[in-house]
C-alpha beads as a LAMMPS data file, in Angstrom:
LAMMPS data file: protein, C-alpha beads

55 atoms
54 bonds

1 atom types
1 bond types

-500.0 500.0 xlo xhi
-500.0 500.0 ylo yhi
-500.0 500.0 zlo zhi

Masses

1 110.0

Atoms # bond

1 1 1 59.376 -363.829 -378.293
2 1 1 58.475 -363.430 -374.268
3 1 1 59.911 -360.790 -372.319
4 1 1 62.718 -361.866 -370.341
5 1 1 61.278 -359.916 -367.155
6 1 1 58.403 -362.290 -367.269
7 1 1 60.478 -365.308 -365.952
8 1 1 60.070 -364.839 -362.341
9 1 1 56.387 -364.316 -362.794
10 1 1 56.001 -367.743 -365.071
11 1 1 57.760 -369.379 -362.385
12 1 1 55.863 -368.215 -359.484
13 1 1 52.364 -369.102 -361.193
14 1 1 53.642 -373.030 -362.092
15 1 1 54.792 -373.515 -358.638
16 1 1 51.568 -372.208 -357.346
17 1 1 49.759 -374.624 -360.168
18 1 1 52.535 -377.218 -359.068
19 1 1 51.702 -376.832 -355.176
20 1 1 47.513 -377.123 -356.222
21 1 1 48.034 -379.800 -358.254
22 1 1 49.469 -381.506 -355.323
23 1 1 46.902 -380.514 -353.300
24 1 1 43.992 -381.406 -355.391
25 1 1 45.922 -384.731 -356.325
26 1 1 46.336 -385.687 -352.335
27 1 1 42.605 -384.826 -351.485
28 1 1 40.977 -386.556 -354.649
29 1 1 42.575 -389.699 -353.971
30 1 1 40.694 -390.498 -351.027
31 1 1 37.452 -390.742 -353.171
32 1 1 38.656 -391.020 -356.952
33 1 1 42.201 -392.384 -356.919
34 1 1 42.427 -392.279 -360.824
35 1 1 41.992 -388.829 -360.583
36 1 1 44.576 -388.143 -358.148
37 1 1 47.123 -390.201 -359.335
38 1 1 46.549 -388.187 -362.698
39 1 1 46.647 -384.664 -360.854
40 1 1 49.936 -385.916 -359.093
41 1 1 51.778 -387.174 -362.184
42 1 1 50.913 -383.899 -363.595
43 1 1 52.670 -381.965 -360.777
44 1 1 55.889 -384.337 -361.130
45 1 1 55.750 -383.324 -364.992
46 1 1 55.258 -380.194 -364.416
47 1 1 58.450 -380.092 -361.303
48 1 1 60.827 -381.254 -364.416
49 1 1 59.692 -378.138 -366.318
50 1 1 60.461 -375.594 -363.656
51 1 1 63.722 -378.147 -362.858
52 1 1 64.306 -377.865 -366.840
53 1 1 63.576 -373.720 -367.492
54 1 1 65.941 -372.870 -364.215
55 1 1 68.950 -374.820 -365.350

Bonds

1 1 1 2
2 1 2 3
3 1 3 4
4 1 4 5
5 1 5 6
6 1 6 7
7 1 7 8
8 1 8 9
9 1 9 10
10 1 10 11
11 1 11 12
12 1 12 13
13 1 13 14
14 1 14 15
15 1 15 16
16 1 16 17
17 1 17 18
18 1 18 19
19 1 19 20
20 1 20 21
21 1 21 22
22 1 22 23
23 1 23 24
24 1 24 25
25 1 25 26
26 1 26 27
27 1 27 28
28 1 28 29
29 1 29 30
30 1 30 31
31 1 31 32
32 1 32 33
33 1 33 34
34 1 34 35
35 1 35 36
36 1 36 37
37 1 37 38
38 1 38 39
39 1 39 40
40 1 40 41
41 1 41 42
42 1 42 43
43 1 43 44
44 1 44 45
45 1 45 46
46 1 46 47
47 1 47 48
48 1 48 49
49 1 49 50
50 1 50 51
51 1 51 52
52 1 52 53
53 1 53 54
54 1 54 55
């Protein structure tokens, strides 16, 4: 079982990860749009997560 004073620190790192992803997914798609498209679907998955653990 996790320690419940981890929380804030698990969120924190997967909205950094969700804000990178974003990122990443915005500046690859101007060369390899599959690629992009993949890194933004991943940071809409991983938004419903952090949507899902603060509810």
């Amino acid at each position: 079982m996790m320690d419940p004073s981890l929380n804030p620190i698990m969120l924190s790192i997967a909205v950094l990860a969700m804000f990178a992803l974003i990122w990443g997914g915005v500046r690859t798609l101007r060369t390899e749009r599959t690629r992009g498209v993949l890194m933004l679907i991943a940071a809409l998955v991983l938004l419903g997560n952090l949507l899902i653990w603060t509810v």
